[in-house]
N, C-alpha and C positions, 0 to 999 in steps of 0.2 A: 165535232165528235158526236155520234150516236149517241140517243138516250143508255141504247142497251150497256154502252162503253165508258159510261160515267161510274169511276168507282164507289164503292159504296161508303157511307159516310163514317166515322171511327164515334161509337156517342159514350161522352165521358162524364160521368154524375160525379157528384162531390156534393160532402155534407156540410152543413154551418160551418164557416169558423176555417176551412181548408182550402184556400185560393190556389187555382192549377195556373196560376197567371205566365210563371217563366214558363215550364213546362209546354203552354199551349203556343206560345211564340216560336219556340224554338219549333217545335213541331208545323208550324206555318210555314216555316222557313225553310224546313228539310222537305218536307210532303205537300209542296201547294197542290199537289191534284187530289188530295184525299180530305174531304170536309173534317174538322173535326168540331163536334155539335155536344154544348156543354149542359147537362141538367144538372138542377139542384136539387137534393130530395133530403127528406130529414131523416136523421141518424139512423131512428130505428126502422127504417125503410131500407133504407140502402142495400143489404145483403142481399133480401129479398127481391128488389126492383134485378139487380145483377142473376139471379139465379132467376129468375122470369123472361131474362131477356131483353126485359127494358133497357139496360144499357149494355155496350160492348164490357166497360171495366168501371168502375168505381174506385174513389179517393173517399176512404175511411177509418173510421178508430176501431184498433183492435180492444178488444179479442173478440172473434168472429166463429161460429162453423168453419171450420176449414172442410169440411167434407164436400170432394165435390167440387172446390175452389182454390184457385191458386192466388197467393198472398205476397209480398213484397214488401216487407216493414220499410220504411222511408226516411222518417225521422221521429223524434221527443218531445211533445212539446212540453211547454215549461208551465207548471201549475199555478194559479194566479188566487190569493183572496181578493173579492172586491166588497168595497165597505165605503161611506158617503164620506167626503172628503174632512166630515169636520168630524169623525172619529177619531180614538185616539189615537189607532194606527199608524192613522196618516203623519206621525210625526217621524217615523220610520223613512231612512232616504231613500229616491226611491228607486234605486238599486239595492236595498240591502232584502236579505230573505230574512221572513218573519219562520218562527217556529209555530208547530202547529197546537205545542201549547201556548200560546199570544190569543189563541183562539178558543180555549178549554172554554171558558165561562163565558161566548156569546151566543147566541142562538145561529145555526148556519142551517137555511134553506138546504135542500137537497129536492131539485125539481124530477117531476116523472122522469124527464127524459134527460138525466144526468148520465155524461158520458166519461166519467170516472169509473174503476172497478173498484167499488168499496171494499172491505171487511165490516168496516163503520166509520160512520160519517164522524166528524169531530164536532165536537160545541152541543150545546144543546139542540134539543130537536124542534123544531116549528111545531105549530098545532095541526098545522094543516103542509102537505106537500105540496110545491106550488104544480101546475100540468107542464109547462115548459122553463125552457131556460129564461126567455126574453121576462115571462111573467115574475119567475124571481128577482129577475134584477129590477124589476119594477117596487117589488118587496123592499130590497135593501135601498133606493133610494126614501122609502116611505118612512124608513128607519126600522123596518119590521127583525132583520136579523142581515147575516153575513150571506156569501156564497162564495166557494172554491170550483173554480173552473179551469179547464186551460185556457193561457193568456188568448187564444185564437179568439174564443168565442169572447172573456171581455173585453175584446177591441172589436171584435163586432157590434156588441150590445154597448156600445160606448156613449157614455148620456154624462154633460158635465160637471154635475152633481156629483161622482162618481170618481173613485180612482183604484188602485187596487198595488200589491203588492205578490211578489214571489212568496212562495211556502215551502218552508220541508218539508218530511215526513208524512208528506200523501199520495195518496197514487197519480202516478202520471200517464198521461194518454200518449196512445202511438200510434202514427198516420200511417197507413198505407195501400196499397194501390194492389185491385184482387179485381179478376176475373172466370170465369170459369174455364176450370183445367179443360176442360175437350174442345173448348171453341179457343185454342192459340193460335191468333191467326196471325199472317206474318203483319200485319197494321199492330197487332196486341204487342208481338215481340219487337218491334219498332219504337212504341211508346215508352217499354220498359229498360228498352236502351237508351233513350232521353234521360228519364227518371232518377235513370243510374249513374248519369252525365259520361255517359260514352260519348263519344266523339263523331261525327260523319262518315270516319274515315275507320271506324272500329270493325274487328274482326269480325267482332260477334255481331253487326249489326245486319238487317236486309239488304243495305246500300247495293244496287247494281258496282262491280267491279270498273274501274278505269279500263276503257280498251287501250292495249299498249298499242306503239305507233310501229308498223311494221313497216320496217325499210328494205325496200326492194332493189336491186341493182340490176340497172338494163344489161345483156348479154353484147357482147359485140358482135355483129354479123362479121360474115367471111370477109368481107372489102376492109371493115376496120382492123380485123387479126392481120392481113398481108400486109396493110398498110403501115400496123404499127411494127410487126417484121421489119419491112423496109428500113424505119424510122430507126428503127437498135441498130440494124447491120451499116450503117451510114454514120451510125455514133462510134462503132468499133472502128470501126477504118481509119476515123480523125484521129 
């Protein structure tokens, strides 16, 4: 294949905490000819890098600009406290969901780059805001206070020291998958038929059509039309 004939690559960024792992499989599978080339960029990057052109599309938490951008919420994820295991929390099973007064009277971190959309954080407040999420959770191993994240990121930032529990009553994050509205190219609307778990075989999707099988049937020449004349008028006489 010609260099000039090599298509161009689909490049898909995603933040902490948001693994496009089935997503990119299946997309290997449907589009082996089309690369698809993953960045990671942090949160408060991500819009930005998408609206610069750095990437085709992006896997991020709302709420965003939508100006200018087209967005596809995906899913919810589930808000998580984490707090050192030999807290009292932890006596909590650990499936049950803690209330978000369980937490009124501890100190909770709220790092620069927390990707909750407050009104107000719960707990007391730190003295200081930590700069990142990893540096928080380095806090609550110290015993310094709590931190509310979604479960994404404390299973990233996973140290086992550490463990964490569901919350109610706080805001919850929601992932989704945004491009810019003028660049939808059919690789973009491709992707978002995955996403949406359409099928191969979806209407809506790019998929080249099946070509149906078209059956031809040979003509008889003159010798086979007398012939088979012949063949009737020999059957009528028996």
């Amino acid at each position: 294949m010609a260099g000039s004939d090599v298509p161009s690559p689909l490049r898909l960024a995603h933040v902490p905490g948001v693994s496009p792992g089935k997503w990119v499989r299946t997309w290997r599978e449907r589009q082996p000819e089309v690369e698809l080339v993953l960045l990671q960029v942090a949160a408060a990057e991500a819009e930005a890098l998408v609206r610069e052109r750095g990437a085709d599309a992006v896997l991020l938490r709302l709420p965003i600009d939508r100006t200018g951008l087209s967005a596809i919420p995906l899913y919810t994820e589930t808000t998580v406290v984490v707090f050192p295991k030999d807290h009292h929390l932890a006596a909590a099973d650990a499936d049950a969901e803690l209330a978000v007064e369980d937490i009124a009277d501890d100190v909770v971190l709220h790092p620069r780059d927390d990707v909750l959309d407050w009104d107000g954080p719960p707990g007391r407040p730190a003295v200081e805001r930590p700069a990142t999420t990893g540096d928080a959770v380095a806090l609550v191993a110290a015993g310094v206070g709590l931190l509310v994240v979604p479960q994404s990121l404390a299973r990233l930032h996973h140290r086992r020291d550490l463990t964490y529990r569901a919350v109610a009553g706080v805001p919850a994050s929601q992932v989704a998958l945004s491009w810019l509205a003028e660049e939808t190219t059919d690789d973009i609307e491709t992707f978002v038929g995955i996403v949406r778990g359409r099928t191969v075989n979806s209407s809506r999707g790019r998929q080249a059509p099946d070509r149906a099988v078209k059956v031809v049937r040979a003509r008889p020449n003159a010798d086979q039309r007398r012939g088979g004349r012949r063949a009737n008028t020999r059957r009528r006489r028996g």
